[in-house]
N, C-alpha and C positions, 0 to 999 in steps of 0.2 A: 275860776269860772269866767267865760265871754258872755256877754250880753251883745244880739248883731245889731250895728246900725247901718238899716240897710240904706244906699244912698242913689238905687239904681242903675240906669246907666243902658245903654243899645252898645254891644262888642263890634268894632268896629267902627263906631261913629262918635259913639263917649271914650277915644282912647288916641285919640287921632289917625283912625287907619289904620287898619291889621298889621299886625306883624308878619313876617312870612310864613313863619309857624305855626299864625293860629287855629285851632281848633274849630273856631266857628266862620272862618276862611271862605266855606265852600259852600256853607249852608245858606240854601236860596230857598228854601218854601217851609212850610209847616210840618211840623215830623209829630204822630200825637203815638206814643209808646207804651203808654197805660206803666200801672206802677201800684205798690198799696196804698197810695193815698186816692188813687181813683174811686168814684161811687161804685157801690156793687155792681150795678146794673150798666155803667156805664166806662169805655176806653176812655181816658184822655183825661186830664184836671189839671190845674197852672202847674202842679210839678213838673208833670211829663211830658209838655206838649213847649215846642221848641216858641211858639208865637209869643208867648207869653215870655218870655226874660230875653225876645229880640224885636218887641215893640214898645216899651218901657222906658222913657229919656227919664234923665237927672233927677231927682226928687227935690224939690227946695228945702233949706233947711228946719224952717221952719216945722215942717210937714214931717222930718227924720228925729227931730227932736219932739218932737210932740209922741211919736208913737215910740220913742224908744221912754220917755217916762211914764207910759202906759206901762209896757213893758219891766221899767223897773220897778210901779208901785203896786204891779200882781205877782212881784217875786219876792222872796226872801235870799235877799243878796251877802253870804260870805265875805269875812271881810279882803279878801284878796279879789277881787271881781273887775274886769277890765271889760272896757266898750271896744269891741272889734267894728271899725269902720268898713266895710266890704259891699260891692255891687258887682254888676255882669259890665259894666263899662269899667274904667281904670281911675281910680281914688284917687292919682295925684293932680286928674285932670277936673274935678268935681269942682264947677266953680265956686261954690262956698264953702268950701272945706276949710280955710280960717274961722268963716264964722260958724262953722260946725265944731270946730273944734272946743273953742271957746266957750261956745254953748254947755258942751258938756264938761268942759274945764270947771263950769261953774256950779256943777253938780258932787265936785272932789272927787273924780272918779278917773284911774290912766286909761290913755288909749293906748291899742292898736290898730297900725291900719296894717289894712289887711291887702293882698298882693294887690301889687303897683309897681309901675313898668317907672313911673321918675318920668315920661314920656312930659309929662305936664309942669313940667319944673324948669321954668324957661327961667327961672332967679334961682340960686343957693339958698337966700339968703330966705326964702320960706322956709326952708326949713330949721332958723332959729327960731323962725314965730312959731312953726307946731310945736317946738321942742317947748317951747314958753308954755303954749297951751296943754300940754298936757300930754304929748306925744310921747311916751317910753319904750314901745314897740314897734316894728317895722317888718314886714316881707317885701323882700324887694327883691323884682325881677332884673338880676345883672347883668343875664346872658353873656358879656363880656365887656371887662374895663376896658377894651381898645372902642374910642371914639367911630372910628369905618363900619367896623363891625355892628354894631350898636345904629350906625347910620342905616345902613345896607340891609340888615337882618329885621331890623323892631322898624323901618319908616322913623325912626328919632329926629327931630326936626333938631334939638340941639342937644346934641349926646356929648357935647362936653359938661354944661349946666345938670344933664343927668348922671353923671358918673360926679362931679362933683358936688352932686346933691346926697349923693348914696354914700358917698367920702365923710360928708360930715353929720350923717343917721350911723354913722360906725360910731364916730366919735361921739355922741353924746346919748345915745341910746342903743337896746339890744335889736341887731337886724340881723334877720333871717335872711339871707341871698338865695336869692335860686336859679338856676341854669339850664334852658333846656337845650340839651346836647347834639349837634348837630353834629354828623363824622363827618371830619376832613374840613369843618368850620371854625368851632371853638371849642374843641379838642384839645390833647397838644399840648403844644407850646401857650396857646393862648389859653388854656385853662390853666395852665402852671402861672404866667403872668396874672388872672386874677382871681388864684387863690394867693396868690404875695400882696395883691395890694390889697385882698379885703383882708385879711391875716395882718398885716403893717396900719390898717387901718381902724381893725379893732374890730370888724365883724366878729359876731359868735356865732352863726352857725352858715353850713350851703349844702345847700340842698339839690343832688344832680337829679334832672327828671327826664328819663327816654325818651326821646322822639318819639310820638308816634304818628305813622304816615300810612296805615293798613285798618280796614274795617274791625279786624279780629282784636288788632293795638288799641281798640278802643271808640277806631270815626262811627260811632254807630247813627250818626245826624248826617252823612253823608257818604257813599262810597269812595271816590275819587281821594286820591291821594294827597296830602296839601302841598306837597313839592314833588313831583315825579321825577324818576331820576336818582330819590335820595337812599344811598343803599343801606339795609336795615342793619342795625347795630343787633345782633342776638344779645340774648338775655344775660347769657354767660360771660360775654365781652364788654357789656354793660356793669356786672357785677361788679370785676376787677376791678374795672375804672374805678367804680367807689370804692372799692378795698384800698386800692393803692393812695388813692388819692388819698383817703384820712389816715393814711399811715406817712405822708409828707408834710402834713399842714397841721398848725396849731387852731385847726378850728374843728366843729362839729359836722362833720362830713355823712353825710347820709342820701340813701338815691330811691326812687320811688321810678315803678313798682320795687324795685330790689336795690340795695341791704342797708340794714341799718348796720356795721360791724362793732357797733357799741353794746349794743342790747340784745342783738340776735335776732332783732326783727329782721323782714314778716315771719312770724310762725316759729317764735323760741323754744317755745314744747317741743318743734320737730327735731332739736338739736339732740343729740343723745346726752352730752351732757348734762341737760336738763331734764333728762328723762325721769328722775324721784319726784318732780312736778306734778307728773300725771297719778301717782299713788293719790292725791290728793280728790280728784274727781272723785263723782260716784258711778258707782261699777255701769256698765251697758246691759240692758237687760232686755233688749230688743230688734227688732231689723227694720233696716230704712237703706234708702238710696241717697246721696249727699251728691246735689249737682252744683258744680264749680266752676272757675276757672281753669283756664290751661297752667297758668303759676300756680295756682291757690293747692291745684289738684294732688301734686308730689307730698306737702307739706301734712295735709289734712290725710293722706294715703298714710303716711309715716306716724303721723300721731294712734291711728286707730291698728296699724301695726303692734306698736309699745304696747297700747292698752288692750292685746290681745283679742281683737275683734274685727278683724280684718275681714271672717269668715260671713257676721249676719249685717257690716255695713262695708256698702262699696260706692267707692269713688269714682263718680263720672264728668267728668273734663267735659269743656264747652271746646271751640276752636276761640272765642271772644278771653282774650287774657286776664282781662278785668273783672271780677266778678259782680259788684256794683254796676257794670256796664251789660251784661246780657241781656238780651229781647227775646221777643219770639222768635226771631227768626233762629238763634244760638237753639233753642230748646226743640225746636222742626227738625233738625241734624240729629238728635240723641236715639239710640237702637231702642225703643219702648223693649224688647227682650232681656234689655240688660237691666231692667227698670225692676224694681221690686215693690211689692203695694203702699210702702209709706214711702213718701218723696218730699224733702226737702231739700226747697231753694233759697237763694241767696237774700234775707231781707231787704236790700235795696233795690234788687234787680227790674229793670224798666220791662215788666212782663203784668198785666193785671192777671188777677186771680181766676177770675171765669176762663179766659184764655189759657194759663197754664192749667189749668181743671179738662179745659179741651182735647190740648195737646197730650195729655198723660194718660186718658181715658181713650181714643184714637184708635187703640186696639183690639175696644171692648173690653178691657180690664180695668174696673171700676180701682182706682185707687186713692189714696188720700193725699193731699199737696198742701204742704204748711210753709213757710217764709220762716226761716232760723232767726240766728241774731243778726243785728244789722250790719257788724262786722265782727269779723275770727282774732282779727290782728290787729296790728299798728305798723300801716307803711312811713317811709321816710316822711311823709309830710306830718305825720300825727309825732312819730317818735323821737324827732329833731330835740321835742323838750320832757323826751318823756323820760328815765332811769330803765336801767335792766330790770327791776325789782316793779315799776310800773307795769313794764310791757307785760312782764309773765302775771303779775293778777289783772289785767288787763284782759290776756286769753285764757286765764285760769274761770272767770267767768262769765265770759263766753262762751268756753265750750262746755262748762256746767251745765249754762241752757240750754244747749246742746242737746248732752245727753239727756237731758230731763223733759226733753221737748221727744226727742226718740221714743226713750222711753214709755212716756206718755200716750202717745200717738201708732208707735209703733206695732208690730204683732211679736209676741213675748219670742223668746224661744228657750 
C-alpha cells in the first residue's frame, strides 16, 4: 500500500523548464473536461479542470507532513505501507525534500519517490542523504544515460550530476527507469547503451513509454503536436521494441500503453492461453454497448468473443487510444445506430455524466449510461511490480464488475 505525499509543484516551472517531450508543453489556458468527480449539476472540479494542478507552487514541508499524518491517522495502515512523494512539478527539485524526507523518516515509514527527472540533483551526494532518510524506492526518468542527449532533450542543466545520481539510486535502492521513446533519438544504439548501464548498475526495472505527439495519443489539453515533425512510432513497432528489448537485458522491461511480455498485460484474458480464466466469471445475461479505446477495443472484443457473447455486447472504439483519456468530443464521433440502450463507459474518462447522458440520448433514444470499473487492466506502468498471477485476478475482477454491472443494468435476453 502507497500513502501520497503530495508536495505540488507548476510543470514547467517546479522542474526547471520543460522538456521537449512534455506533455503539458503546449498548454496555455484552462481546459475544464468534466469527469465523475464533478457535481451533478455542474462541468468542471479540481480533477478535471487543467488551472488547478498548473497554478499550485511547491508545498512547504511543514504543510506535506501535517496532511500526510492526517491522512495516516484515518487509515488503518498494513504493515508493508510506503509514502509515495509525488506532485505535478518534478520531486528532485522540491526544495525541502531532505527535510521532507526526514520528517517522514521519523514516522518509520519507507519512501518512494515518485517520477523525477534527477533534473534537480546538481550534487550526487544527496542522494546518500535520501538513502539515509528513508529512501528505498525510486522512478526515475532516464530517457538516456548519454549526458547530450539528457542536455538537449530534458533542458538538464547538469546531466552528468543526473545520470550520476540515477547511478547511485541503482546501487542502493529499487529504481524503476523510464524512457520516453523518441524514433531516431534514443532508440537504437542509445537505448542499448542505457539498458547496459542501468542493467551494470543494478537498476530493476524500465519502463518504455510511446511518444505521444497526436490528440487521439492522448494531447487531449491541447491540439498541436509537441514536436512537429516527429514521425509516429505505430503501436506494433512500438510493441517489438519492448519484446525485443526484455529479451536482451537482465532487467524488467515493460512498455506502456503496450506490453508487459512478463504477465501478458494489457488484457491477459484476451490471450488464449489464458482462456480457462474466463470459466471463472459469471455468465452474461444481458446486452450493453462497451465504449473504449482504439487499443483497449481488440482486447475487450476478444474476451467477450471466449465468453461467447459477442452477439448481445458490442465493442465500440473511440479514435482517442487511451481509454482513461476520452472526452466529449471522442464520444460526438460514435454512430448512436451502433449504440444499444445500456452504455457503458470508461470510469475515468474526462466526460461528466449529464453530458455523456446528452450525447447518447441525441437521437431520441432514451438510454441508460453507467461508468464501468475504473480500470480493465494493468499497463506497463502498474505492472512493472505486479506477477502474472497479480495481473489476471487483477482483471479477473474487474471484469467481474463488469458483468454484474451489465447484468444489472442491462436488458436481459
Amino acid at each position: 500500500m502507497q500513502i501520497m505525499a503530495d508536495v505540488g509543484g507548476i510543470p514547467g516551472k517546479n522542474c526547471r523548464g520543460f522538456c521537449k517531450y512534455c506533455y503539458f508543453k503546449n498548454v496555455k489556458e484552462t481546459k475544464i473536461l468534466g469527469c465523475k468527480n464533478c457535481p451533478p449539476g455542474q462541468v468542471g472540479c479540481p480533477h478535471c479542470t487543467t488551472e488547478t494542478n498548473m497554478t499550485r507552487d511547491y508545498f512547504p514541508a511543514y504543510h506535506v507532513l501535517s496532511t500526510l499524518q492526517t491522512n495516516i491517522f484515518q487509515t488503518e495502515i498494513p504493515q508493508n505501507t510506503m509514502i509515495n512523494i509525488t506532485g505535478d512539478g518534478d520531486v528532485s527539485c522540491y526544495p525541502d525534500l531532505l527535510n521532507l524526507t526526514q520528517g517522514i523518516s521519523d514516522m518509520n515509514l519507507p519512501i518512494h519517490l515518485g517520477y523525477t527527472s534527477g533534473k534537480g540533483i546538481d550534487n550526487p551526494d544527496i542522494v546518500d542523504k535520501l538513502i539515509n532518510n528513508g529512501v528505498v524506492e525510486t522512478t526515475y526518468t532516464a530517457f538516456s544515460t548519454n549526458p547530450l542527449l539528457r542536455k538537449e532533450w530534458m533542458n538538464d542543466p547538469t546531466p552528468d550530476a543526473s545520470i550520476e545520481a540515477l547511478k547511485r539510486f541503482c546501487e542502493s535502492c529499487d529504481v524503476h527507469a523510464a524512457s520516453i521513446i523518441i524514433p531516431g533519438v534514443n532508440d537504437g544504439e542509445e537505448l542499448a547503451r542505457t539498458c547496459e548501464n542501468l542493467e551494470s548498475w543494478g537498476a530493476k526495472a524500465l519502463i518504455l513509454m510511446r511518444f505521444a505527439n497526436t490528440r487521439n495519443q492522448g494531447l487531449i489539453l491541447n491540439d498541436d503536436p509537441i514536436i512537429p515533425g516527429i514521425k509516429e512510432q505505430s503501436l506494433d513497432e512500438f510493441e517489438q521494441l519492448v519484446i525485443n528489448t526484455s529479451k536482451e537485458y537482465n532487467l524488467r522491461i515493460t512498455g506502456t500503453p503496450v506490453c508487459d511480455p512478463e504477465t501478458d498485460s494489457p488484457y491477459a484474458l484476451a490471450k488464449d492461453k489464458n482462456k480457462e480464466y474466463l470459466e471463472i466469471l459469471t455468465p452474461v445475461k444481458a446486452e450493453a454497448t462497451i465504449i473504449t479505446s482504439k487499443i483497449s477495443a481488440k482486447y475487450i472484443r476478444k474476451i467477450m468473443d471466449n465468453l461467447g457473447v459477442s452477439d448481445h455486447i458490442n465493442v465500440i472504439a473511440t479514435e482517442q487510444e487511451i481509454a482513461c483519456l476520452i472526452t466529449e468530443h471522442d464520444l460526438r464521433q460514435i454512430n448512436l445506430e451502433e449504440v444499444k440502450d445500456t452504455v457503458i463507459i470508461p470510469g475515468r474518462c474526462f466526460v461528466h455524466d449529464m453530458v455523456a447522458e446528452e450525447i447518447f440520448r441525441s437521437d431520441g433514444n432514451f438510454r441508460l449510461i453507467h461508468r464501468g470499473p475504473d480500470m480493465l487492466t494493468a499497463d506497463g506502468e502498474m505492472s512493472g511490480t505486479l506477477t502474472r498471477e497479480d495481473v489476471l485476478k487483477q482483471e479477473l475482477y474487474a471484469f467481474e464488475d463488469l458483468i454484474e454491472l451489465i447484468n444489472y443494468m442491462g436488458v436481459k435476453f
